[in-house]
C-alpha positions as CSV (number, residue, x, y, z in Angstrom):
1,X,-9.5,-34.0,-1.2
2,X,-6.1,-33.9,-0.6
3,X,-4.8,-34.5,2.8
4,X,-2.8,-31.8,5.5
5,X,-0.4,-34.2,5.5
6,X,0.3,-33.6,2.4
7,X,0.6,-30.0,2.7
8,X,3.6,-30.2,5.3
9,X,5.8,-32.9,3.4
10,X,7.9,-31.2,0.8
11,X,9.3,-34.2,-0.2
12,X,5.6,-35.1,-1.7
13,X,5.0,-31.7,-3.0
14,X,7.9,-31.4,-4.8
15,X,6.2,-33.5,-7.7
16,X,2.4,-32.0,-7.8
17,X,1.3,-30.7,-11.4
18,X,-1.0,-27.1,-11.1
19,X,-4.1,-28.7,-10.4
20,X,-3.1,-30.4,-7.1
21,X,-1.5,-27.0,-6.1
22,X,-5.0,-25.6,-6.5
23,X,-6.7,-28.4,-4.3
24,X,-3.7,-27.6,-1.4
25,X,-4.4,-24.0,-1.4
26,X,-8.1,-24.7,-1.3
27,X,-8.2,-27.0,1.5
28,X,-5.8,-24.7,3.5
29,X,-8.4,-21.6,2.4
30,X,-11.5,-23.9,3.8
31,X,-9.3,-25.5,7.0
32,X,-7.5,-22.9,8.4
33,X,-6.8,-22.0,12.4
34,X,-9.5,-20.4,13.5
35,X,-7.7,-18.3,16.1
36,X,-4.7,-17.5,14.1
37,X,-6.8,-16.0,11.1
38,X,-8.8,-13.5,13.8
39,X,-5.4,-12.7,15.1
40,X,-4.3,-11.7,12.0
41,X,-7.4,-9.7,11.0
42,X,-5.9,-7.2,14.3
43,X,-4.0,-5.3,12.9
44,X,-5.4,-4.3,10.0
45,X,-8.7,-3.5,11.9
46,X,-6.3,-1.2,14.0
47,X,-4.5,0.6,11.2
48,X,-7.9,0.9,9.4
49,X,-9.1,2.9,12.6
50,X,-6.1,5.0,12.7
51,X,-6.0,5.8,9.6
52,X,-10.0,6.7,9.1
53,X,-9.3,9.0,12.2
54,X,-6.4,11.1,10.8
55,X,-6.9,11.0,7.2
56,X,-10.3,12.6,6.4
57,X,-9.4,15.1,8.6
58,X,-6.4,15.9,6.7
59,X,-8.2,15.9,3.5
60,X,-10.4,18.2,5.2
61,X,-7.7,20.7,5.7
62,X,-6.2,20.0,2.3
63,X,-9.6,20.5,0.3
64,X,-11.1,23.3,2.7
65,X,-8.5,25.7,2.6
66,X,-7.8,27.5,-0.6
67,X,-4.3,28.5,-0.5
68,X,-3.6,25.1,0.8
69,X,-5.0,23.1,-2.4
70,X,-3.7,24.8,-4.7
71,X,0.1,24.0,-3.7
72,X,1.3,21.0,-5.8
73,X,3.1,19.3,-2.7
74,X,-0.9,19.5,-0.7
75,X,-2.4,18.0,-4.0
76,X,-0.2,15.7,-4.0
77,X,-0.6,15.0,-0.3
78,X,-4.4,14.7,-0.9
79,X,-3.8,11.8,-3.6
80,X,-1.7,9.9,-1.3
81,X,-3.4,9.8,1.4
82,X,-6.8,9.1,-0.8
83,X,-4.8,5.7,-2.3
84,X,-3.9,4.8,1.3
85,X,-7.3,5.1,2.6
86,X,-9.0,3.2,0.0
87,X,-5.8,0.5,0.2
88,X,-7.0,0.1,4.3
89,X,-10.8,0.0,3.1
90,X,-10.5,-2.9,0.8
91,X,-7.8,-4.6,2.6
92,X,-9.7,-4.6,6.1
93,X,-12.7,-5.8,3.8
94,X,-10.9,-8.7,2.3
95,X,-9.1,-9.4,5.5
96,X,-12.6,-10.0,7.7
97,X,-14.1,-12.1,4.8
98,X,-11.3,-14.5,5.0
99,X,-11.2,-14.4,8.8
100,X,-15.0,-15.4,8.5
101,X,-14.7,-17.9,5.4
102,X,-17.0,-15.8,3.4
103,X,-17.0,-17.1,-0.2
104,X,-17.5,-14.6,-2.4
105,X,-18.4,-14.7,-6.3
106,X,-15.9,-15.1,-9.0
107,X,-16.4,-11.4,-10.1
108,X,-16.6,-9.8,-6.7
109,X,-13.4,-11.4,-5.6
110,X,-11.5,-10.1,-9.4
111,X,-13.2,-6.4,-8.4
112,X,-11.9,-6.3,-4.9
113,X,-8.8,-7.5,-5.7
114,X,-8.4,-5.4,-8.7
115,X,-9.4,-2.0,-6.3
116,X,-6.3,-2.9,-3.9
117,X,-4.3,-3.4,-7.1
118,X,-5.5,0.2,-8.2
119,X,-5.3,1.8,-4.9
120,X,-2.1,0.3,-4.1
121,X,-0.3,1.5,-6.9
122,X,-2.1,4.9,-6.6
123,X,-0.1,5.1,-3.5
124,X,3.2,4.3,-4.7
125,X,3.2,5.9,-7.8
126,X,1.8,9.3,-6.0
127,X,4.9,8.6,-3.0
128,X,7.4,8.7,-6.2
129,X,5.6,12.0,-7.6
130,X,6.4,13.8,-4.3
131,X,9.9,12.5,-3.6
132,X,10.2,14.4,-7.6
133,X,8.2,17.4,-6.5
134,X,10.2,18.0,-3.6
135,X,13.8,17.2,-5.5
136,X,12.5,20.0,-8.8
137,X,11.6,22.6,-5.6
138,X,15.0,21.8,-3.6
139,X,17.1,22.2,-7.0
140,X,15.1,24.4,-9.0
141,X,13.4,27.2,-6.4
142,X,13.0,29.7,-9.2
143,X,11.5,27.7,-11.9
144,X,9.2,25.4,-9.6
145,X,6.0,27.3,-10.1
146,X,6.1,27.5,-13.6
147,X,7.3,23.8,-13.4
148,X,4.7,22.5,-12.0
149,X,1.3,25.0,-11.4
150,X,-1.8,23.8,-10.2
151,X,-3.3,22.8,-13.6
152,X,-0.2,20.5,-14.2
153,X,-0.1,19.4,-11.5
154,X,-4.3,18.4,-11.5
155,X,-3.3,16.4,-14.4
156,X,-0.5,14.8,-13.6
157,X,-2.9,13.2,-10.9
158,X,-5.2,12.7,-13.1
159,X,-2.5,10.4,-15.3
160,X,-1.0,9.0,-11.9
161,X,-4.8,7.5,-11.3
162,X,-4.9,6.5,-15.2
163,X,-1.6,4.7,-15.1
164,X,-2.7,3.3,-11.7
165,X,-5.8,1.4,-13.5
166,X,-4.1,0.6,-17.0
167,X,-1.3,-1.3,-14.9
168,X,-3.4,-4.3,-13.1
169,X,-6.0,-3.7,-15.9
170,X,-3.0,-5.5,-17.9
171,X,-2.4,-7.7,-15.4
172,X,-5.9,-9.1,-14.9
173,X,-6.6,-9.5,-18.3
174,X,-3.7,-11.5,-18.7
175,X,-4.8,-13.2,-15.7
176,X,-8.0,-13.9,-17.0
177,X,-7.5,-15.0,-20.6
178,X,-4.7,-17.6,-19.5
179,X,-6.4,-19.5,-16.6
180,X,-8.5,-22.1,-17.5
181,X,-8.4,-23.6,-14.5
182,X,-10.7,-21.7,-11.4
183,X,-10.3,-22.5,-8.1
184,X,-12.6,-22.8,-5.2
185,X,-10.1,-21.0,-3.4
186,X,-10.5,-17.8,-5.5
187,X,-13.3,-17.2,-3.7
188,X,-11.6,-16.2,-1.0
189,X,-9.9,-13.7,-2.3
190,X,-6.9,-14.0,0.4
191,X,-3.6,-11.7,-1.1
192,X,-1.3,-14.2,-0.1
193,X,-2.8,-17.2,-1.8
194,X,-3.4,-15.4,-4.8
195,X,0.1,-14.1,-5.2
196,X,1.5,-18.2,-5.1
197,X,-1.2,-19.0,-7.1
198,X,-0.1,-16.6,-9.9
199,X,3.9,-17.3,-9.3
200,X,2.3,-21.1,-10.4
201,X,0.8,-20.1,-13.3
202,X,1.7,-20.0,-16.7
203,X,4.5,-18.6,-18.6
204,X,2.4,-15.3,-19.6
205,X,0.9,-14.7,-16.3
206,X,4.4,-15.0,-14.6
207,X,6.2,-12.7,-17.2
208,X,3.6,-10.3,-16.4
209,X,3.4,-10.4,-12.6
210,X,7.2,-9.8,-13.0
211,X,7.2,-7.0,-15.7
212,X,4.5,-6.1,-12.8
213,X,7.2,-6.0,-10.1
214,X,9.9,-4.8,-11.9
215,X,8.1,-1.2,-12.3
216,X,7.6,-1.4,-8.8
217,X,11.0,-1.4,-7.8
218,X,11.7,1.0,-11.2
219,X,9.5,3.5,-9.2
220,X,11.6,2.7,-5.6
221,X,14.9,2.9,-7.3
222,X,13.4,6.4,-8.9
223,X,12.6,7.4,-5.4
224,X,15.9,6.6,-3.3
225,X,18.1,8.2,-6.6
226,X,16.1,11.4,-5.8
227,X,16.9,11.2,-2.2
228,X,20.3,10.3,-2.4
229,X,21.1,13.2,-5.1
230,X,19.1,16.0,-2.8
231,X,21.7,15.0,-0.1
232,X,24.7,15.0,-2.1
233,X,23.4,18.4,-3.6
234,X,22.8,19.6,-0.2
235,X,25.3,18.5,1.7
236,X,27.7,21.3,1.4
237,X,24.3,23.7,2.9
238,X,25.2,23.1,6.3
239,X,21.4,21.4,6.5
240,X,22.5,18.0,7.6
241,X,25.2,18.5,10.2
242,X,22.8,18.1,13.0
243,X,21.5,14.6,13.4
244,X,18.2,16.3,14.9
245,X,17.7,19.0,12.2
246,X,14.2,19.4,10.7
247,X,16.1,18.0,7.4
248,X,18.0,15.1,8.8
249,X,14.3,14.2,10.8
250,X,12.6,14.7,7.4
251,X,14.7,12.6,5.8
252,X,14.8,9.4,8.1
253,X,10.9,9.8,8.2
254,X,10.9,9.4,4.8
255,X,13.2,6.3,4.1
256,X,11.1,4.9,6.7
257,X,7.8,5.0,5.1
258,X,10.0,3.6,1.7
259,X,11.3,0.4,3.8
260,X,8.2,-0.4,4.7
261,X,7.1,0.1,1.0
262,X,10.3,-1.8,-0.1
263,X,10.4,-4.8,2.2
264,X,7.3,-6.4,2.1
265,X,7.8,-6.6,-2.1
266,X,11.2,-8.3,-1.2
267,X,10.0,-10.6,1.7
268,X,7.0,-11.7,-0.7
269,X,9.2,-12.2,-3.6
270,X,11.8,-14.4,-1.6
271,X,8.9,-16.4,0.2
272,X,7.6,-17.0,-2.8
273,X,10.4,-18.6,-4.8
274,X,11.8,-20.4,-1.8
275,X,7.5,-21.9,-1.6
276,X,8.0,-22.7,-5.6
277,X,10.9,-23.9,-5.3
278,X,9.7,-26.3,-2.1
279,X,12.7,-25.0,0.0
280,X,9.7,-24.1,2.4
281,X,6.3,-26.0,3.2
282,X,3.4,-24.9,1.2
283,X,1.7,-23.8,4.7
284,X,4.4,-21.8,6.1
285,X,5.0,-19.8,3.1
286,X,1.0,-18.5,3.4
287,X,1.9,-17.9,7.0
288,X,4.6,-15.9,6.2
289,X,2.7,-14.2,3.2
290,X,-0.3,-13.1,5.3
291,X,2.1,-11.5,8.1
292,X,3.8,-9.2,5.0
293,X,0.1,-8.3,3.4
294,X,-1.0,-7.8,6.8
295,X,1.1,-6.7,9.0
296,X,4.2,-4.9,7.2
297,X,2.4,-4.2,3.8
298,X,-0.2,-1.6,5.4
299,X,2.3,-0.1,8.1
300,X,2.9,2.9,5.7
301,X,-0.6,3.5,4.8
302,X,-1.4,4.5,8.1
303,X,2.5,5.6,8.8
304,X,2.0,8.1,5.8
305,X,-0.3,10.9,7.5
306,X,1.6,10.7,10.6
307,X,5.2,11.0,9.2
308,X,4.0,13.6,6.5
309,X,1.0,15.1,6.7
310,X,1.6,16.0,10.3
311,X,5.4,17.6,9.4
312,X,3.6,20.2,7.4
313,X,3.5,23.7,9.1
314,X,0.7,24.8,7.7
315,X,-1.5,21.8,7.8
316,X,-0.4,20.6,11.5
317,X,-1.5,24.7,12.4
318,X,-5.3,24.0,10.7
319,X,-5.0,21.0,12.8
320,X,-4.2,22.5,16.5
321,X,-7.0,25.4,15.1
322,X,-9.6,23.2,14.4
323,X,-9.1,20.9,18.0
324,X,-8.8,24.7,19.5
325,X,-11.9,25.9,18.4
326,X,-14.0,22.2,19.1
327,X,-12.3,22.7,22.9
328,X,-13.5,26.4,23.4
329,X,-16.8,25.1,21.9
330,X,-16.9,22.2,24.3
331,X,-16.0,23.9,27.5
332,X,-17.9,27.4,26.9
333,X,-20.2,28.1,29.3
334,X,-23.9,28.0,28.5
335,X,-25.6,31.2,28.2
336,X,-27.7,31.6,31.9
337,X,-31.5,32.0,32.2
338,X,-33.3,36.0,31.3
């Protein structure tokens, strides 16, 4: 087995084919702190709780109310916050297994990490298909419903969860068919030493993580045009002039949830070339990759109810109804002896 030592000296790293990169990343899998591994399984655990706290009970709203689910903005809504609860699932999963060196199978770790592929692109790809809905009923009041009525609508989720499965489908395949080298350290499943695992790959699985990455940022370029042309087209409205109108409130919420859905790519992608490139030690750049999958990375999925869901009127009022009706049920007086 290789040595740490060898781990922190660049200067020795510089030279190592694929396979001693594997045997690095597997004894850093197998000898990690202790402590800081538990530490970084909090705050998933804590976003996980959040979000399993406020998100069925918005889906509750969404999917019980009638005239609520069958707005394309709800539906919409619904999917999101469906992708972001499955992404904290899966993530907290992964997270706790690594925390307590759980090995598990070839094909369990491919499934799991597949699902946080799936859900995680749900996510995004659903977050660019309301920035759209919202710019079509901004510009185009008249012709929004017959734009986009509920049947469309159904389907165009429907395609968003295809699309959403076809994508890493692709990418694992590729992943798959071109490796003939497997790790001990797959096993783990950890994000972060997957991702520099792949970025050492071959030529085909690197194309394709990029081609990956590229519609990524296709779908976050999409989203800040939108933005940026609803301002412009707005401007002149008289919407924005406050800095504390609902609009101007709206808007930074948004941009905020998109940061944290922009910057972790970007902080992952510059890690990861300056760790290839051995600008960086081996060890630091997995330290810096798990505090982007597991700190920054799931900030929106747990951000997203609260900065959305919650700005809704008529979702925010089932909300206060619901908590009304559980107090007056709580507090009622119990009915006194005939």
């Amino acid at each position: 087995m290789v040595s740490r030592w060898t781990l922190e000296m660049p200067s020795l790293s510089s030279n190592l084919d694929d396979t001693s990169w594997y045997y690095l990343l597997e004894e850093w899998a197998l000898n990690p702190s202790g402590i800081n591994m538990k530490m970084f399984l909090i705050p998933p655990v804590v976003c996980l709780v959040a979000g399993v706290l406020i998100i069925p009970t918005i889906l509750f709203v969404i999917f019980s109310r009638f005239s609520i689910r069958q707005e394309t903005r709800y539906m919409l809504l619904g999917n999101a916050l469906l992708s972001d609860l499955i992404y904290l699932l899966f993530y907290t999963l992964s997270a706790a297994l690594n925390a307590a060196h759980v090995h598990l199978p070839k094909e369990a770790c491919v499934l799991l990490l597949f699902l946080l592929a799936v859900a995680y692109c749900g996510g995004l790809f659903t977050a660019a298909a309301i920035v759209l809905d919202t710019y079509i009923a901004i510009l185009f009041p008249l012709r929004y419903v017959a734009i986009l009525p509920p049947s469309r609508t159904r389907k165009i989720i429907v395609l968003l969860w295809m699309c959403s499965g076809a994508f890493p489908g692709i990418f694992f395949l590729v992943l798959s068919s071109t490796h003939s080298f497997v790790p001990c350290v797959l096993e783990m499943c950890s994000v972060p030493v997957i991702l520099i695992l792949t970025l050492n790959g071959t030529d085909a699985v690197k194309l394709c993580f990029w081609l990956s990455n590229t519609v990524i940022f296709l779908c976050l370029c999409l989203i800040f045009c939108c933005y940026a042309l609803l301002y412009f087209k707005t401007k002149k409205s008289g919407i924005w002039e406050s800095i504390c109108s609902r609009a101007s409130v709206t808007f930074l919420m948004h941009n905020t949830v998109l940061f944290f859905y922009f910057f972790p790519l970007l902080a992952l992608f510059i890690e990861s070339f300056l760790c290839i490139n051995v600008v960086i030690r081996l060890q630091t750049g997995i330290w810096v990759s798990l505090t982007v999958c597991n700190v920054v990375m799931i900030l929106p999925k747990v951000l997203f109810p609260f900065l959305y869901g919650l700005r809704y009127r008529e979702i925010s009022a089932s909300l206060k109804t619901i908590v009304r009706r559980k107090h007056l049920h709580l507090v009622s007086p119990a009915p006194s002896p005939s």
